[in-house]
ROKOL-950563 format. One record per atom (N, C-alpha, C, O): residue number from 1; x, y, z negated; atom name. Coordinates in steps of 0.1 Angstrom, whole numbers, padded with zeros to 4 digits. Each point is the difference from the previous one (the first is absolute). Layout:
NODE  nr     x     y     z atom
NODE NUM     X     Y     Z   CA
...
//
This chain:
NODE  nr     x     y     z atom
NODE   1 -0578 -0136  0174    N
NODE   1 -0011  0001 -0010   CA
NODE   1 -0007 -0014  0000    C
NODE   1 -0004 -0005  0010    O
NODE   2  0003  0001 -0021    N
NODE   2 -0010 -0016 -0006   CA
NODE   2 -0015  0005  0004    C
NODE   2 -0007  0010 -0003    O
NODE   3  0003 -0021  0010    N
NODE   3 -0017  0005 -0004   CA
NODE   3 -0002 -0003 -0009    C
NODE   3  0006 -0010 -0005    O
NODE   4 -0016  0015 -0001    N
NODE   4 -0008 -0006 -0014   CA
NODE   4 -0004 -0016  0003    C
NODE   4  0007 -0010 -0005    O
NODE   5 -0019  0008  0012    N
NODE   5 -0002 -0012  0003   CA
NODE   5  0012 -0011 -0009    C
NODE   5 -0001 -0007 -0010    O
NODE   6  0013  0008  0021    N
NODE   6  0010 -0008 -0003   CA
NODE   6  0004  0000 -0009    C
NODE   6  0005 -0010 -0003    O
NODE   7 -0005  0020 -0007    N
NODE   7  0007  0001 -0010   CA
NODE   7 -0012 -0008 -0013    C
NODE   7  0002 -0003 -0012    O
NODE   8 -0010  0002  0017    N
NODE   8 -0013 -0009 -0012   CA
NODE   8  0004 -0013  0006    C
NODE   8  0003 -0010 -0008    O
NODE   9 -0001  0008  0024    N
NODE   9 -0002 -0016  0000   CA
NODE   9  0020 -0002 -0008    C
NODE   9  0005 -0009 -0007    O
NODE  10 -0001  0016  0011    N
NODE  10  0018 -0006 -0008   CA
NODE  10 -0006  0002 -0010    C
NODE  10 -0003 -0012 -0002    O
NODE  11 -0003  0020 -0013    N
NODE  11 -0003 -0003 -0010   CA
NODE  11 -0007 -0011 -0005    C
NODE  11  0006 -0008 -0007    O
NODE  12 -0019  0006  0011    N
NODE  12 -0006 -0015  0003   CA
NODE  12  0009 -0014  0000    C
NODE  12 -0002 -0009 -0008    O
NODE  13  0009  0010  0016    N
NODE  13  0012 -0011  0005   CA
NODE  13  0009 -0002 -0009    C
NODE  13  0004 -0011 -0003    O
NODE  14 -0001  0023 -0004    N
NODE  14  0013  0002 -0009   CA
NODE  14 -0002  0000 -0014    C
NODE  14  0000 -0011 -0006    O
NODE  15 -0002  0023 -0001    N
NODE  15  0001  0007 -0008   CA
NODE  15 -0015 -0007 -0008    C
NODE  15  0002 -0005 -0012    O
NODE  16 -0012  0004  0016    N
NODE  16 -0009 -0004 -0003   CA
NODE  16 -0006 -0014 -0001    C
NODE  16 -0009 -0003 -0008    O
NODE  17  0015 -0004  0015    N
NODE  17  0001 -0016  0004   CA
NODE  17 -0004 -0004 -0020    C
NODE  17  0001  0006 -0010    O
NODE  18 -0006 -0017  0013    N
NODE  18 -0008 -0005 -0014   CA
NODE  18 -0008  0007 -0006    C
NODE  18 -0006 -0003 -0010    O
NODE  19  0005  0012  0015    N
NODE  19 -0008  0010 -0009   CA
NODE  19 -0017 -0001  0000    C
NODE  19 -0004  0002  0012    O
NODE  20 -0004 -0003 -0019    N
NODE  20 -0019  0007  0000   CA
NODE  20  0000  0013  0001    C
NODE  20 -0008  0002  0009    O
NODE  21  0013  0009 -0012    N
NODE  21  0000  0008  0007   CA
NODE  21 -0008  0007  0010    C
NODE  21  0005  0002  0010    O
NODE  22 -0018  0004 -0010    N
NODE  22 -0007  0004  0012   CA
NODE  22  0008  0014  0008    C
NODE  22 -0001  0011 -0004    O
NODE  23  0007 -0017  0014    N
NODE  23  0001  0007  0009   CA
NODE  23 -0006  0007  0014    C
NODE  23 -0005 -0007  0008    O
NODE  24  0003  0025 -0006    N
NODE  24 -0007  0001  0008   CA
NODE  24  0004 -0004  0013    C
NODE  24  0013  0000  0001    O
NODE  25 -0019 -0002  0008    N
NODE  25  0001 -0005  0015   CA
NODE  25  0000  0009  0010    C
NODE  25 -0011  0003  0006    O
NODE  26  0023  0003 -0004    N
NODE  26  0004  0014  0004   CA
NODE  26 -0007 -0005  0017    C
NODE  26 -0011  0005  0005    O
NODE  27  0020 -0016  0002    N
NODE  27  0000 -0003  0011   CA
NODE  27 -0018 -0002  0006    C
NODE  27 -0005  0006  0009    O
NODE  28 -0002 -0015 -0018    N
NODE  28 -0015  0002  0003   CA
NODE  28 -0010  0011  0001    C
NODE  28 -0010  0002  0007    O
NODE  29  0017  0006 -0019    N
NODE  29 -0007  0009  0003   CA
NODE  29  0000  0010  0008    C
NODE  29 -0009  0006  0005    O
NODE  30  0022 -0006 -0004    N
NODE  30  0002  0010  0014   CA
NODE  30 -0005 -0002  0008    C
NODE  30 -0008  0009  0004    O
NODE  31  0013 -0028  0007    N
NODE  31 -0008  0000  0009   CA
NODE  31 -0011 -0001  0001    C
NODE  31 -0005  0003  0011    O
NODE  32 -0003 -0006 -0021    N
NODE  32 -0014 -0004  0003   CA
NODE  32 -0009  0014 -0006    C
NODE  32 -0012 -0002  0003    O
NODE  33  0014  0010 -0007    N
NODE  33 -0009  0011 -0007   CA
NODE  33  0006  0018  0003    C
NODE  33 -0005  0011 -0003    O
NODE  34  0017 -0014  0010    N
NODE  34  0005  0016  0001   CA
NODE  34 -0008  0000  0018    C
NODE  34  0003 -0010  0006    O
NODE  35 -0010  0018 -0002    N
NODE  35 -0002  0001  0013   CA
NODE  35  0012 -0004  0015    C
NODE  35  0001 -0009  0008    O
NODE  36  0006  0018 -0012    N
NODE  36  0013  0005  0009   CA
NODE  36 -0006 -0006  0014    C
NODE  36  0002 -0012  0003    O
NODE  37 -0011  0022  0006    N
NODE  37 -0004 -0005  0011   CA
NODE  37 -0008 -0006  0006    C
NODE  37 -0002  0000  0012    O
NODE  38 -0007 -0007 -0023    N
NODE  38 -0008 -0007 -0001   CA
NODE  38 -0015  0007  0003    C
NODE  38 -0003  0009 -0008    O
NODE  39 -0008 -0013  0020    N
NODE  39 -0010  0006  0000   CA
NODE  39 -0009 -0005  0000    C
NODE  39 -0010  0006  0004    O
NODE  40  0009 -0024 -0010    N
NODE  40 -0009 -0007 -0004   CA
NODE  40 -0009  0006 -0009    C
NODE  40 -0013  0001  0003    O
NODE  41  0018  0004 -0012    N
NODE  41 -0004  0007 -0012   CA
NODE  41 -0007  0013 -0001    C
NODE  41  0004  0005  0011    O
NODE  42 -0012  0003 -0016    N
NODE  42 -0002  0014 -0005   CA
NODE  42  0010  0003 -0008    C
NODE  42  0007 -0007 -0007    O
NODE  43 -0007  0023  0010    N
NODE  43  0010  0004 -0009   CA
NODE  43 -0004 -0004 -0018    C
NODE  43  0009 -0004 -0008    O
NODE  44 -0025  0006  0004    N
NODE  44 -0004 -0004 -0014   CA
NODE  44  0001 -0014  0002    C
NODE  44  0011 -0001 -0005    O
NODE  45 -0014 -0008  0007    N
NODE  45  0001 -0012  0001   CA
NODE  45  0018 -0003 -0007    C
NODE  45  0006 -0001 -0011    O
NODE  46 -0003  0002  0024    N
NODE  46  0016 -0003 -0002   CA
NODE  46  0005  0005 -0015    C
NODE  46  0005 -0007 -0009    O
NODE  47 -0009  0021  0008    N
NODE  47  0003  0005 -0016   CA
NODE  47 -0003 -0008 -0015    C
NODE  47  0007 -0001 -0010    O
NODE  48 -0019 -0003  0013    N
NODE  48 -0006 -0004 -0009   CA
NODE  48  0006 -0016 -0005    C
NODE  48  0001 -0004 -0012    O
NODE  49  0002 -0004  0026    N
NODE  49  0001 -0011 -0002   CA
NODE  49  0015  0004 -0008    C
NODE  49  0002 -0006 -0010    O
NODE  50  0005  0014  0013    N
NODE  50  0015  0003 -0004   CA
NODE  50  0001  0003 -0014    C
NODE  50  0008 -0007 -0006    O
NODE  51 -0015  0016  0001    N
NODE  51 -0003  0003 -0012   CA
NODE  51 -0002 -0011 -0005    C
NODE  51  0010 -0006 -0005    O
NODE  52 -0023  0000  0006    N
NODE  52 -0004 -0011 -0008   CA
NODE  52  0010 -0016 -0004    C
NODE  52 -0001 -0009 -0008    O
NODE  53  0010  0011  0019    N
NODE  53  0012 -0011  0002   CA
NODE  53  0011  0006 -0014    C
NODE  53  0003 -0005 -0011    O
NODE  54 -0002  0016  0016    N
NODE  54  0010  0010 -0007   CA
NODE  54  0000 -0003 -0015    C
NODE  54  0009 -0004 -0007    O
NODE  55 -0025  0008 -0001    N
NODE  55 -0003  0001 -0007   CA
NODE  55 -0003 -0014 -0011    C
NODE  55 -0004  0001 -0012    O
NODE  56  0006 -0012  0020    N
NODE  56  0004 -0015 -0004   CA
NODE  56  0008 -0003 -0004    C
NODE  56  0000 -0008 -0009    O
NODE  57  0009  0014  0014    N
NODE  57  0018 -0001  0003   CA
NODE  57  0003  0008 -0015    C
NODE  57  0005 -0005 -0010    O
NODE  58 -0009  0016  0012    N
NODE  58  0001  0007 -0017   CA
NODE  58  0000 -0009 -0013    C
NODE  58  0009 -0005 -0007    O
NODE  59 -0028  0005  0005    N
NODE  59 -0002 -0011 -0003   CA
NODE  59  0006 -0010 -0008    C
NODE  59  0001  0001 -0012    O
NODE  60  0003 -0011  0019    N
NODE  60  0007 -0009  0001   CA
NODE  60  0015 -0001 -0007    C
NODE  60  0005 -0008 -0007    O
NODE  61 -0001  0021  0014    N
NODE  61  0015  0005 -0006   CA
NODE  61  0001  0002 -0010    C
NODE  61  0010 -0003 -0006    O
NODE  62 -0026  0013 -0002    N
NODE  62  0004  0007 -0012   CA
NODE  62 -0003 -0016 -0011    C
NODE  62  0007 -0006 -0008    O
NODE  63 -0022  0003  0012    N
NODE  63 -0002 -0011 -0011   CA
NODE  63  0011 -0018  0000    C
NODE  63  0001 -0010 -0007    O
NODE  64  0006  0013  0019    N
NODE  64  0012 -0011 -0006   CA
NODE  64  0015  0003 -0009    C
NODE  64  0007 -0008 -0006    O
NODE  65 -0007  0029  0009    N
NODE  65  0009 -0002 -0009   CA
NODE  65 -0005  0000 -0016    C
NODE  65  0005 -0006 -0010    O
NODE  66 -0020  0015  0011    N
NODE  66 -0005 -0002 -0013   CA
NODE  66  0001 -0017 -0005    C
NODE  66  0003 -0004 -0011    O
NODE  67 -0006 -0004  0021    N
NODE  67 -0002 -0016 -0006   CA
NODE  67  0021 -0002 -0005    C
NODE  67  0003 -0003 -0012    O
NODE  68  0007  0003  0021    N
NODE  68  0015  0003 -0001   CA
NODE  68  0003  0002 -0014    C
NODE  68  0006 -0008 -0007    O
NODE  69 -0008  0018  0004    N
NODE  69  0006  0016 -0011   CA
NODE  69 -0011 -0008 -0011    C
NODE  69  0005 -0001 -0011    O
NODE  70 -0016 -0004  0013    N
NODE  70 -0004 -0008 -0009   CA
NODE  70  0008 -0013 -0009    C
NODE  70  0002 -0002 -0012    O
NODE  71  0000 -0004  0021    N
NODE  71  0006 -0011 -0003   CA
NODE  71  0018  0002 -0006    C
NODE  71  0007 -0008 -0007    O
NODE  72 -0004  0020  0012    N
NODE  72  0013  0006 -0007   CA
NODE  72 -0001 -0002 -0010    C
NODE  72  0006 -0009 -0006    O
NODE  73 -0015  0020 -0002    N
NODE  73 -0002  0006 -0016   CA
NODE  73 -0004 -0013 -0004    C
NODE  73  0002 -0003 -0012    O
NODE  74 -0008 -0006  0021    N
NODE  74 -0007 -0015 -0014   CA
NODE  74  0013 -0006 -0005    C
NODE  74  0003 -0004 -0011    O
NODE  75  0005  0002  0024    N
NODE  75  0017 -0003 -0003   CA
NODE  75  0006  0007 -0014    C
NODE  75  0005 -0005 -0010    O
NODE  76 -0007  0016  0013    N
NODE  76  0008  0008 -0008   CA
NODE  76 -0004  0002 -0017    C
NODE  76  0008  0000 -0010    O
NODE  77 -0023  0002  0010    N
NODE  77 -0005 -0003 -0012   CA
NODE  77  0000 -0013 -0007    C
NODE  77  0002 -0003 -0012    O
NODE  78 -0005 -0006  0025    N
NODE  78  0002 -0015 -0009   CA
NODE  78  0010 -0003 -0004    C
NODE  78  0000 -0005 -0011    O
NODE  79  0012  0006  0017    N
NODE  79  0014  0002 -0002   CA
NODE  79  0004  0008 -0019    C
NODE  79  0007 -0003 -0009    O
NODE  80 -0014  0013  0011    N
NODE  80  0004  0006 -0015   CA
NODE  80 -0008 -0004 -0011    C
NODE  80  0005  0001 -0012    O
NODE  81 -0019 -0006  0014    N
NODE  81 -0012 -0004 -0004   CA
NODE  81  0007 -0016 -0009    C
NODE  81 -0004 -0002 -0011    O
NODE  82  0013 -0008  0019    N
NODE  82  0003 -0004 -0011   CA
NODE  82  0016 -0001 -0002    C
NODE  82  0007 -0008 -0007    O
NODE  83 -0004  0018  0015    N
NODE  83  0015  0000 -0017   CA
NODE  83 -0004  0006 -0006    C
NODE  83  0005 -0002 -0011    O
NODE  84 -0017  0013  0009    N
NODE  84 -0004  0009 -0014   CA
NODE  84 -0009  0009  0007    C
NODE  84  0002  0009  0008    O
NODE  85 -0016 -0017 -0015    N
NODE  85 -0012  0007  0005   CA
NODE  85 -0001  0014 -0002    C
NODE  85 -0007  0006  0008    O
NODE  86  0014  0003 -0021    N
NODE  86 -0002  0008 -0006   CA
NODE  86  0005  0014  0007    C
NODE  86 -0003  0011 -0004    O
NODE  87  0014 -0014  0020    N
NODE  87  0004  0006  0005   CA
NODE  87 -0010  0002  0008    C
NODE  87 -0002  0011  0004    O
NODE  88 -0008 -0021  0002    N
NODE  88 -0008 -0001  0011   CA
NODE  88 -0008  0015  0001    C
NODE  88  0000  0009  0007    O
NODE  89 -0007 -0012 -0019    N
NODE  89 -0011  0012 -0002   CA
NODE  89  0001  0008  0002    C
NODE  89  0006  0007 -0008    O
NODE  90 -0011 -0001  0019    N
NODE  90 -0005  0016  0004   CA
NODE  90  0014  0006  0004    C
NODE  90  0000  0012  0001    O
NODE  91  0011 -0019  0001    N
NODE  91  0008  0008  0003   CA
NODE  91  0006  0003  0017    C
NODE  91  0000 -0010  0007    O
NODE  92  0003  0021 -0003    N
NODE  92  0003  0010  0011   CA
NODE  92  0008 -0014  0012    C
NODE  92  0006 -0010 -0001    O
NODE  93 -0012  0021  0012    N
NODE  93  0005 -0011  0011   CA
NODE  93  0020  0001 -0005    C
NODE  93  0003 -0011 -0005    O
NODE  94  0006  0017  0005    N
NODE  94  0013 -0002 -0004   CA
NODE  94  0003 -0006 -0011    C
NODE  94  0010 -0008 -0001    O
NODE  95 -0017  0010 -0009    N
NODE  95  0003 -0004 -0013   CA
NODE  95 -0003 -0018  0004    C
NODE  95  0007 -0009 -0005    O
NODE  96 -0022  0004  0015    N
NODE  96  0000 -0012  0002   CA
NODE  96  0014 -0005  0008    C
NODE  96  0008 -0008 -0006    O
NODE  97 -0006  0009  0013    N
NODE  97  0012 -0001  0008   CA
NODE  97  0010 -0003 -0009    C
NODE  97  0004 -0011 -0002    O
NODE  98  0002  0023 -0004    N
NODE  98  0012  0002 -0007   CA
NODE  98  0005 -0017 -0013    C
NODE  98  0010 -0005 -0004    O
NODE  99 -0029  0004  0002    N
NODE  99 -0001 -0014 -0012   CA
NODE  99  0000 -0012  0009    C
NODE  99  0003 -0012 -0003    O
NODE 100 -0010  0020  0017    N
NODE 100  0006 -0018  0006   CA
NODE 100  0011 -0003  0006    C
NODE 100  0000 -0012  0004    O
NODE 101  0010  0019 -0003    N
NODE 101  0014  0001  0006   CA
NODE 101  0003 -0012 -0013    C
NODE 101  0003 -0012  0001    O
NODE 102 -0004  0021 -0014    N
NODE 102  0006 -0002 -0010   CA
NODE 102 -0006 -0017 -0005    C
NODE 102  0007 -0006 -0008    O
NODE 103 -0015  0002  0012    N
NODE 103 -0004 -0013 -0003   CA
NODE 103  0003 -0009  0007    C
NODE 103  0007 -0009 -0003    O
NODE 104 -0016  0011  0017    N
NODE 104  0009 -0010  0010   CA
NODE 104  0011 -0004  0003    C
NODE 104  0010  0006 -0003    O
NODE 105 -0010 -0020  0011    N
NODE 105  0013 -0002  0007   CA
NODE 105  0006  0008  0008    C
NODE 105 -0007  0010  0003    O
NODE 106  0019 -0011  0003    N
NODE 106  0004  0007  0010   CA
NODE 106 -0008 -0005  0016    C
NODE 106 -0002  0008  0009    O
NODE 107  0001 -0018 -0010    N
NODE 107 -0004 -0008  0008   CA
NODE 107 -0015  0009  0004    C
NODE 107  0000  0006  0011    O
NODE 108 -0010 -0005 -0020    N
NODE 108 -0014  0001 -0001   CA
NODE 108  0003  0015  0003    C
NODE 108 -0007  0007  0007    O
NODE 109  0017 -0003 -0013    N
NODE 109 -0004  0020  0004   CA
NODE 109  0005  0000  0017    C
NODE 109 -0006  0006  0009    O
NODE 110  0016 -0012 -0007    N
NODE 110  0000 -0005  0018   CA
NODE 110 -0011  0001  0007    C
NODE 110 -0006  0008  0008    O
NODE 111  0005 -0018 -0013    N
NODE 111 -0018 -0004  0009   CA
NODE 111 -0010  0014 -0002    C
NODE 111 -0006  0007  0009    O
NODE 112  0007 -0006 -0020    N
NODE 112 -0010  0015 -0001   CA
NODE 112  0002  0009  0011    C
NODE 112 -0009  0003  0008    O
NODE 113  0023  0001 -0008    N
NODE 113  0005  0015  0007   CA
NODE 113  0001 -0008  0013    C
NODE 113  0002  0007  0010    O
NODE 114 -0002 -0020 -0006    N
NODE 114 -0002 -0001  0013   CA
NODE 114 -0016  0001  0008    C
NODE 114 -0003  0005  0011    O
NODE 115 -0004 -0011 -0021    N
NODE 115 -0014  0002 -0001   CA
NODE 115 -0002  0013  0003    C
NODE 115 -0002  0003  0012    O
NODE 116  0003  0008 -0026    N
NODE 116  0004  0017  0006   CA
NODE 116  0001  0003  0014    C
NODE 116 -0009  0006  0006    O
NODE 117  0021 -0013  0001    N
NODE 117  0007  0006  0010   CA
NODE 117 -0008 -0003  0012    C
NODE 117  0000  0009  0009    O
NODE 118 -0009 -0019 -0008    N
NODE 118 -0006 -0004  0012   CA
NODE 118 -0014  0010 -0004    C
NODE 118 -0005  0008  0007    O
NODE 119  0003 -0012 -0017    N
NODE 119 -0018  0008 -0001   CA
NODE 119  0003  0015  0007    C
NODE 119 -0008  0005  0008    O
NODE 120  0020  0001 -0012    N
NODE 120  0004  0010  0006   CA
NODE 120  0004  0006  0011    C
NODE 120  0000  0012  0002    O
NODE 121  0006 -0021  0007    N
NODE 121  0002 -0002  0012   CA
NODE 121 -0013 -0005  0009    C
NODE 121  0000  0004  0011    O
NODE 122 -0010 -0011 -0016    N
NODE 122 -0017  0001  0006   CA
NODE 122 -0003  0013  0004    C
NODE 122 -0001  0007  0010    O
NODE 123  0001 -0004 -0027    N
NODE 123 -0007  0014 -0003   CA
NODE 123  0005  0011  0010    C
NODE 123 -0009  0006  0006    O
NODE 124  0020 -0004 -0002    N
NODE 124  0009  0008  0007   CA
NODE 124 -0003  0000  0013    C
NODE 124 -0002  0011  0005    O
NODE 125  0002 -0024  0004    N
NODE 125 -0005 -0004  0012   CA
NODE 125 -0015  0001  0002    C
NODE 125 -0004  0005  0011    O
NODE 126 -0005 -0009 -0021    N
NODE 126 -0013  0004  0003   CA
NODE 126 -0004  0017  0001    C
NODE 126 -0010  0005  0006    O
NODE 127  0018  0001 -0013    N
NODE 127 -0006  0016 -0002   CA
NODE 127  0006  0002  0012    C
NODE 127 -0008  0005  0009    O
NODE 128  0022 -0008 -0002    N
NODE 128  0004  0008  0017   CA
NODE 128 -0009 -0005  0007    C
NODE 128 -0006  0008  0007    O
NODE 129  0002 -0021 -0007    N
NODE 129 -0005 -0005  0009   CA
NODE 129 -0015  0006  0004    C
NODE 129 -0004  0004  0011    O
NODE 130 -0002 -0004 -0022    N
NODE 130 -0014  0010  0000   CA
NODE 130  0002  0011  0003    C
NODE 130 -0008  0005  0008    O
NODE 131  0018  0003 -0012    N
NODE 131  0001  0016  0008   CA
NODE 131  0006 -0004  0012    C
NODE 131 -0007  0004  0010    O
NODE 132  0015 -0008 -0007    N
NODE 132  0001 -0005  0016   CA
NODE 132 -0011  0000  0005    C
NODE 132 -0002  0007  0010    O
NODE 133 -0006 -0014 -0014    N
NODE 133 -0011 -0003  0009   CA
NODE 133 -0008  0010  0003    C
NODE 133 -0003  0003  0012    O
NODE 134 -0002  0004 -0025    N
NODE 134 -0006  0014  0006   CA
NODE 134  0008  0009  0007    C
NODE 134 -0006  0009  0006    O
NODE 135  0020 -0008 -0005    N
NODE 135  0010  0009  0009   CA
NODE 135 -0003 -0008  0011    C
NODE 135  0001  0009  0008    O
NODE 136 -0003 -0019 -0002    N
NODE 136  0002 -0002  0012   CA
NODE 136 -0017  0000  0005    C
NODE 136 -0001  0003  0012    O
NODE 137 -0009 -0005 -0017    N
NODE 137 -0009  0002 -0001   CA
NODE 137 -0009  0015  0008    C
NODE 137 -0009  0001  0008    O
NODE 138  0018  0010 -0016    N
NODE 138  0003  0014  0003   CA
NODE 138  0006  0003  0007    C
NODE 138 -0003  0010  0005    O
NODE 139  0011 -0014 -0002    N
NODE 139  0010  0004  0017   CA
NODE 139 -0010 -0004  0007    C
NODE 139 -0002  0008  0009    O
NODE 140 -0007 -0019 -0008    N
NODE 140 -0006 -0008  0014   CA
NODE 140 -0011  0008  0000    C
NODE 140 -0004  0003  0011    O
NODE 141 -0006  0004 -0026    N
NODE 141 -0010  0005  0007   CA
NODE 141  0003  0015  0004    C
NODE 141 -0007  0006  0009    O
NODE 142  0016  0001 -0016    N
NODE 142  0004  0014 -0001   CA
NODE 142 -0001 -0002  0017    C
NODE 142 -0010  0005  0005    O
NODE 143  0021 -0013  0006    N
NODE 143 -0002  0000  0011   CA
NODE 143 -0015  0000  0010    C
NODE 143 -0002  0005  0011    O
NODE 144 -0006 -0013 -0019    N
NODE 144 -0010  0000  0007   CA
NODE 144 -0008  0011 -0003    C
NODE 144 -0009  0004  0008    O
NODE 145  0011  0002 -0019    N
NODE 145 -0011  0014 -0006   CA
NODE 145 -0009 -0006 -0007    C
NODE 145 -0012  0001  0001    O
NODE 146  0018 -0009 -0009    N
NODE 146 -0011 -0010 -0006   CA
NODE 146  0001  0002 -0019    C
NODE 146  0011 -0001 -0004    O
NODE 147 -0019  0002 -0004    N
NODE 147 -0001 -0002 -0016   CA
NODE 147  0012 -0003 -0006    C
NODE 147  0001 -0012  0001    O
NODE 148  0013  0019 -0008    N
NODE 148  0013 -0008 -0005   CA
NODE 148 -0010 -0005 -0014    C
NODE 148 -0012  0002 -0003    O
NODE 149  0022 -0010 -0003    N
NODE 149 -0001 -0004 -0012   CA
NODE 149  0009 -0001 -0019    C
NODE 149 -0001 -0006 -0010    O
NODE 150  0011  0015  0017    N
NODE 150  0007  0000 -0005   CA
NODE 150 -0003  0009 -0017    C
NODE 150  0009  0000 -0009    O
NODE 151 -0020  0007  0009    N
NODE 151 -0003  0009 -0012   CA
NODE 151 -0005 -0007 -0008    C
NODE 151  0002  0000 -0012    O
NODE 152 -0012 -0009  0020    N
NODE 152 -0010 -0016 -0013   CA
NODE 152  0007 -0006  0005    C
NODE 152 -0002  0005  0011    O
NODE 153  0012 -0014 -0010    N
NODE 153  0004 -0012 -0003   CA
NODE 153  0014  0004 -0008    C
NODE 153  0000 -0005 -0011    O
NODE 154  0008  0010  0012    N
NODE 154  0012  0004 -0003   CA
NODE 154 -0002  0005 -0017    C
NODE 154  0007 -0006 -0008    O
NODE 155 -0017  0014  0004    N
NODE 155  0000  0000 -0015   CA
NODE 155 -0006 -0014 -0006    C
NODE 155  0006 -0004 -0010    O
NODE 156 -0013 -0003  0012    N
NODE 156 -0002 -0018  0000   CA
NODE 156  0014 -0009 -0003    C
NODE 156  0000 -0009 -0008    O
NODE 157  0008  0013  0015    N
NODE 157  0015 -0004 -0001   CA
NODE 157  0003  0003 -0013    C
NODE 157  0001 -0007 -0010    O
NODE 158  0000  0022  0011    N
NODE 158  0011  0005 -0013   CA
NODE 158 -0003 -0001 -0012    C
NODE 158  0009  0001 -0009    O
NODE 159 -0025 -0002  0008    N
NODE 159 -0005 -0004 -0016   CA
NODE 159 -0002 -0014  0001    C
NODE 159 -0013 -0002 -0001    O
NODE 160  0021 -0010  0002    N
NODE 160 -0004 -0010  0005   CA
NODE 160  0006 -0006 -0011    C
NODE 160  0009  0008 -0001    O
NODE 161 -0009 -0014 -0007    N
NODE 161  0008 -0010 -0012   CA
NODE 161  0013 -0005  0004    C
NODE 161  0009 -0003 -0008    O
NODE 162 -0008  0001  0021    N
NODE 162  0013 -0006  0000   CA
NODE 162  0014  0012  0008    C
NODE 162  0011 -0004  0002    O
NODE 163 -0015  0015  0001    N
NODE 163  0009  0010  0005   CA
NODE 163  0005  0009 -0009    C
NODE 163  0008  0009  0004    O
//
């Protein structure tokens, strides 16, 4: 079995390399905000700081794909906007697509769907990576008899813009 960790830093390294991209930081946050043992801390304390780390990490994830997926459609509209403005207007996310296939280069729809491919591969890695974190989060306090979190943060995830 892969740990997760490794599997963000081989993505990082690899798959992601050149990329802006905000990636969440599986490895940090674990060690620095999941307890596992730790009795520096209060149990609220420890929670709170975790959450509030957690909840950055969201954040961050959702409004860069919103900034991403932005910059897509400006592609794509500008693209149809001038071979023929008249297609631009008001028309459906497929129907945009469909007129910028049809206008661009082959070259330029490349770049698009590679663009696509990574925003979506972020997107992908940041939602495990955030439920990861509250699953591992939940095993360490379930052990101690301590508050899970997995009921509030877990729906945070799934209505999240980029999952």
């Amino acid at each position: 079995m892969v740990k997760f960790g490794r599997h963000v830093q081989f993505f990082l390294e690899n798959d992601h390399k050149g990329s802006d991209l905000y990636i969440v930081d599986y490895n940090e946050i674990r060690d620095k905000y999941i307890p596992n043992n730790k009795t520096d801390q209060s149990e609220s304390s420890s929670r709170d700081l975790f959450i509030e780390k957690w909840k950055t990490c969201l954040n961050r994830a959702t409004v860069d794909f919103q900034r991403a997926m932005t910059q897509i459609w400006s592609t794509v509209f500008d693209g149809i906007f001038k071979s023929n403005p008249a297609e631009s207007r008001g028309a459906l996310p497929d129907d945009a697509l469909r007129f910028y296939i049809q206008s661009a280069s082959e070259n330029e729809v490349h770049e698009l769907l590679a663009e696509l491919c990574q925003i979506h591969a972020a997107a992908l890695t940041n939602a495990e990576a955030l439920r990861k974190l509250v699953k591992k989060y939940d095993k360490d306090a379930e052990k101690k008899s301590q508050h899970v979190l997995s009921s509030t943060l877990l729906p945070l995830i799934y209505s999240a813009n980029f999952t």
